[in-house]
C-alpha positions, 0 to 999 in steps of 0.5 A: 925517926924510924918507922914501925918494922915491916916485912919487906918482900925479898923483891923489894929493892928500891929504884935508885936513879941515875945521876946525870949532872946538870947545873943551874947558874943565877945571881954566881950561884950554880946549882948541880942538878943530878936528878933533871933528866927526868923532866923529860916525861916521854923519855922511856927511861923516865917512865920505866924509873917511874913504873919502877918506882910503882912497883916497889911502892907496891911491893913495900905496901901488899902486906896492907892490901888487907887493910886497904880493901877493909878502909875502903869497904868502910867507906862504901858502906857509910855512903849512900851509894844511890842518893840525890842532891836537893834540888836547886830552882832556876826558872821552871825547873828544878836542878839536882843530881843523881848518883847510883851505887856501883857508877862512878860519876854524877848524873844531872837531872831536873824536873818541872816546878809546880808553879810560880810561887812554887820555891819549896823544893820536891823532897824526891827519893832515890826509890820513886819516879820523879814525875816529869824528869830528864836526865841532861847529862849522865858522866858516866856514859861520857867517861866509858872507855876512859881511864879518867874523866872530869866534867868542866862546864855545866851551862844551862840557858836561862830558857832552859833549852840548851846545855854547854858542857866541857870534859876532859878525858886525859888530866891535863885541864884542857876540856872539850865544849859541847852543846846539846838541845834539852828539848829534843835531847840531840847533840849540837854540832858545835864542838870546841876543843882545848878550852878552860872549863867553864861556859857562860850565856849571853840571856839572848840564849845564843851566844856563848862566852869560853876562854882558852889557855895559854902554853903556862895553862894561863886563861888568857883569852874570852872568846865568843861563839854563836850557835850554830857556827864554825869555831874558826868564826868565835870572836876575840873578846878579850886577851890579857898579855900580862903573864902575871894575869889570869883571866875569868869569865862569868856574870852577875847574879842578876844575869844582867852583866857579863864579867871579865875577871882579869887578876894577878895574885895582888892586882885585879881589874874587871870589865863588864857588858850589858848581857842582852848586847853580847856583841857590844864592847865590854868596858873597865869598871875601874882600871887596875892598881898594882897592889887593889883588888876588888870584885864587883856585883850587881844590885838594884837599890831603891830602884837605882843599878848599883855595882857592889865593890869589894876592895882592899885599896886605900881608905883614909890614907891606909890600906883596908886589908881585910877589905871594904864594902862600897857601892856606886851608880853603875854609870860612875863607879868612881863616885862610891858610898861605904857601906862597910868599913875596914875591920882588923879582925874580920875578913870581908871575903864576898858579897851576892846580891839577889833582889830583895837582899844581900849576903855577905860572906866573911871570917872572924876568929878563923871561922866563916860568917854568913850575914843576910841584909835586907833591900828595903824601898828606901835602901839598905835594911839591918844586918844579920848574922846567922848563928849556929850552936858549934864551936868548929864549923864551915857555912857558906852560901849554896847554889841559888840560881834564882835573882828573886827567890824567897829563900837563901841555900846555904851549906853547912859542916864541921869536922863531926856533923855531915854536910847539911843543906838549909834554906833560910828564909829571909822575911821570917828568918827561919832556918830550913833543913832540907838535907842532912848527909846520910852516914851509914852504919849507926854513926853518931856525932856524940861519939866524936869531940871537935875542938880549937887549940893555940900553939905559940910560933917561934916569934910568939904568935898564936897558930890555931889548930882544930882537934878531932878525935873519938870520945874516950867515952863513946864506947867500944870502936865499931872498927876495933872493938877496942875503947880508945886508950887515954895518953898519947894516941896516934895522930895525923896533922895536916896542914896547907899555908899557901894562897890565903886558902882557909882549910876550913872545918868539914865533915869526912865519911873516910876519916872516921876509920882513922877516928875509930881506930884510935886516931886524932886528926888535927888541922895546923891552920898556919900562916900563908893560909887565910883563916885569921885575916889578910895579915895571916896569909901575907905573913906566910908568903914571899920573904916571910914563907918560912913562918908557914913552916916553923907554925907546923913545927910549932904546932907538931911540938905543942901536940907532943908537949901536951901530951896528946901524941910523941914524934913515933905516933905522928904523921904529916899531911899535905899536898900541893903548896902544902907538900911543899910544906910537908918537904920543907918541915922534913928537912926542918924538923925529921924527928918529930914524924914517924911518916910524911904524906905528901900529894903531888907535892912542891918539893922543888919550887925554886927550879919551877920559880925560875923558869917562866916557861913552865905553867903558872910561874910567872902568876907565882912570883907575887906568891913567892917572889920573882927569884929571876930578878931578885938575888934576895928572893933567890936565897931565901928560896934556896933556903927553904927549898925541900929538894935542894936542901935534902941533907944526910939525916934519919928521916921520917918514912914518907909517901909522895903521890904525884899524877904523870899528867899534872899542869899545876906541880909537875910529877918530876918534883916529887921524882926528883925529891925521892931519888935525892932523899934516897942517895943521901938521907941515913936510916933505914925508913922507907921512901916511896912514890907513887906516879898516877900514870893517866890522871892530873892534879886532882889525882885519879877520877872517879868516885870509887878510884878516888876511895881506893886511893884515900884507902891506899893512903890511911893504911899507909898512915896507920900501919907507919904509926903502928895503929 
């Protein structure tokens, strides 16, 4: 499918990529790799052809360069550009973050609470002195000098007079730790490098729990340090050998355990440790089983210590899926009680504990649930479910710190209302809002329509799909002027599929300059992802991948076949594990798509499946199968295989952006998918790639640099659909 003609400029000639040969033999099948050499990413050959490739994406592209400053203003003036969270309480202060109009990164701050029934928290203004404030951390002072800047840790002792903190200047995930005195406000002269991001306190205040990574950028090892001593005296706490393994560290709500998470994508085990003994042995709550998983909590029940554990093993004789709800004394984990049985239809996805009550949080018809039960002297109280008056929305528990608070945070969004932070109460039941997400400009949510859809896949199942759009009725465009046209419009469909990872209804100031020039967003939640239970994503994955990619067909068909847009006007949208969905489908289906966007796109998964060597393959192979070992795994991989599968079609115009430094989906991927679809496809549709040449997975960093690039990318869209 051709896209839209544009003036190309004279200089615009695209790289074309040496061949050098190499093969690939497994199971008798060899595979000639032409395009492997440029794995070799400090090969100045390797950069030039990926500057070259910047350029002439930059060439195709400077006739938007209008368009792009226009989205991104757009968005700088929706956004409230000096602003605060609300505050969230953790002893006897008040936590919250500032940001400030031309500053790039958050800045963390707290103030004292009133008193100790004091759990309203301040309604503070950007515009007026916080009485008692201090500024903990300011990113942006850390990030000067920098061309990228993330913040790992942020740790703040239960006293509340140290802070750990980790970042990472380069994109490459591996953090530095810090320590810093919040009294004095020196810095500490512990200094930790090459960790993974996160930090947890002992409640002694002076121990310290990190972890590091192996060469795959596995989390494979806890580790503890005592303040005010040499790293090369930090103990060895735990290391997990098992490559399909990563390991987390944190504790429980009630600060009264620390955890070690140990989980494959199938297997979990964890192990846990009174917190005031954080030099003692930590212990297994109950020892891993190849295919149960299970998480645990801490709650205090009728005066008894209780685990909370969530799993998914067997009950009655069948696997509970979707998960079910146990307790048991802490001393006994193995002597269990249910609390909750197995649903088919809903999803148990998690469950805090605070001391007056429980929280469970789950899905049921591909939307999240929240559920409050109240702790009573005698035990368990009556289940709640919050309610809420929209047909598409996301809720989910927010930060609350507090163990014995009154009041439980939450979050909530849909694709047309903004964010919003509430606190309910739990002993009257009242909905509190504390926050609504201001959107500059006049918007108005009755300008725009959500609602839900059914595609039927290839074998019949029903896929939803979210549908976003400005209301025919909603007047002139703020953008355009113009009143959207009735028929077939333009129409981006996004979509995912990977990891039981749900894209979930939310709210977008950037894509309302799509909405209002005339574009429909849509959400193709196909199977792989999590959104209608445990059989969703286990239908979507190993030897059952190719329905993640037949639903988004189905899906991009059903749009067309009812009208809603034709294969001229729509673009496909994803990244990651849904780049490689995006790769898959334009091999698949080229001629339902005007364009494709792919983001740091796994277009060549059998290449990394097959080498442990590389980050995070081994953990992979529960997600897609262990092509090493299993010749069938190995064909129904190759089958699907975007890069492998490259064929001499008419192509749809597409965009791959990849980051020079990323651990998770190397940037050779997508550079090697570019170079192949340019020697072989027929037509005449652009193919461009764009490599950030000092950023990670997450893309560029930093607030603004992140605006310009979503700007980059929807003048992309538009101008592909002729929008």
């Amino acid at each position: 499918m051709s896209s839209p003609v544009t003036p190309v400029p004279a200089t615009a000639v695209a790289p074309v990529a040496k061949k050098v040969p190499h093969e690939r033999t497994h199971h008798g099948d060899t595979f000639v790799d032409n395009y492997e050499w440029l794995r070799v990413k400090d090969d100045p050959e390797v950069v030039a052809h990926l500057e070259a490739e910047n350029a002439y994406t930059e060439a195709r592209t400077a006739h938007l360069a209008s368009l792009r400053e226009s989205i991104f203003q757009e968005i700088k003036s929706r956004t409230q550009e000096t602003d605060l969270s609300v505050p969230s309480r953790m002893g006897r202060w008040w936590y919250y973050s500032r940001s400030y109009e031309g500053k790039q990164y958050g800045v963390q701050c707290r103030c004292p609470i009133a008193g100790q029934d004091d759990w309203t928290p301040p309604e503070l203004s950007a515009d007026t002195e916080i009485a008692g404030e201090q500024v903990l951390l300011d990113a942006n002072e850390l990030a000067q000098g920098h061309d990228f800047f993330s913040l790992g840790a942020f740790s703040v002792t239960l006293d509340g007079t140290l802070l750990a903190y980790s970042v990472d200047t380069a994109g490459d995930e591996r953090y530095t730790l810090r320590f810093k005195d919040l009294v004095t406000g020196d810095e500490l002269p512990d200094v930790i490098p090459g960790t993974a991001p996160g930090a947890t306190w002992s409640v002694d205040n002076q121990h310290v729990f990190y972890m590091t990574v192996d060469e795959a950028w596995r989390p494979d090892t806890v580790w503890r340090h005592r303040l005010g001593t040499a790293q090369t005296d930090d103990v060895l706490v735990f290391h997990e050998p098992d490559e399909r393994f990563w390991v987390g560290f944190g504790s429980t709500r009630s600060e009264k355990y620390l955890m070690i998470w140990i989980g494959s994508k199938i297997t979990s085990e964890i192990l846990c440790l009174e917190s005031d003994d954080p030099e003692g042995e930590f212990r297994v709550v109950l020892p891993r089983v190849d295919g149960v998983e299970y998480s645990v909590e801490h709650a205090v029940v009728a005066g008894e210590d209780r685990f909370l554990i969530l799993h998914n093993g067997d009950v009655d004789g069948a696997k509970a899926d979707n998960f079910t709800l146990v307790d048991a004394p802490v001393a006994d984990p193995t002597d269990q009680r249910t609390l909750l049985a197995h649903r088919a239809d809903v999803r148990l996805e998690e469950v805090e504990a605070f001391a007056g009550h429980l929280v469970l949080s789950y899905r049921r018809e591909a939307l999240t649930r929240v559920a409050v039960w109240p702790l009573r002297a005698e035990g368990y109280g009556d289940l709640h479910e919050l309610e809420f008056g929209e047909e598409l929305y996301s809720v989910g528990v927010g930060s609350n710190p507090e163990w014995s608070g009154p009041l439980l945070r939450l979050g909530f969004t849909s694709f047309i209302t903004p964010s919003r932070v509430y606190d309910y109460d739990v002993a009257t039941g009242a909905l509190l809002l504390r926050k609504a997400q201001p959107v500059l400009g006049g918007y108005d949510p009755a300008d725009y329509e959500q609602h839900r859809d059914w595609a039927t896949a290839a074998d019949g199942t029903q896929i939803p799909i979210s549908i976003v759009k400005r209301r025919s009725d909603a007047g002139a465009s703020a953008v355009t002027g113009d009143v959207p046209a009735a028929g077939p419009a333009p129409l981006l469909l996004y979509g995912y599929g990977s990891y039981e990872s749900s894209m979930d209804p939310g709210f977008s100031v950037a894509r309302l300059s799509l909405l209002d020039r005339g574009m429909v967003f849509v959400v193709a939640h196909v199977r792989g992802g999590g959104e209608m239970g445990r059989h969703w994503y286990d239908n979507g994955k190993m030897l059952a991948k190719k329905n993640t990619f037949t639903d988004f067909v189905a899906c991009a068909r059903h749009l067309v076949d009812t009208g809603r847009t034709t294969p001229a006007q729509m673009v496909a949208d994803g990244g990651s594990a849904g780049g490689l969905l995006m790769g898959a489908v334009a091999n698949m289906a080229p001629e339902l798509f005007g364009g494709i966007l792919a983001n740091v796109p796994f277009v060549d998964p059998l290449t990394s499946i097959l080498d442990p060597s590389l980050p995070l393959t081994v953990i992979e192979w529960d997600e897609w199968g262990n092509p090493l070992a299993d010749k069938d795994v190995y064909e129904y991989m190759k089958s699907y295989s975007p890069y492998e599968n490259v064929t001499a079609q008419d192509y749809p115009a597409i965009l791959a952006i990849t980051s020079i430094n990323d651990t998770r989906v190397l940037y050779v991927e997508p550079a090697k998918w570019v170079a192949a679809l340019r020697a072989t496809k027929t037509g005449d549709a652009p193919l461009l790639l764009k490599t950030e040449m000092s950023a990670g997975h997450g893309g560029v960093s930093g607030r603004y640099e992140k605006w310009k690039e979503v700007a980059f990318e929807y003048a992309w869209v538009l101008d592909t659909v002729g929008a």
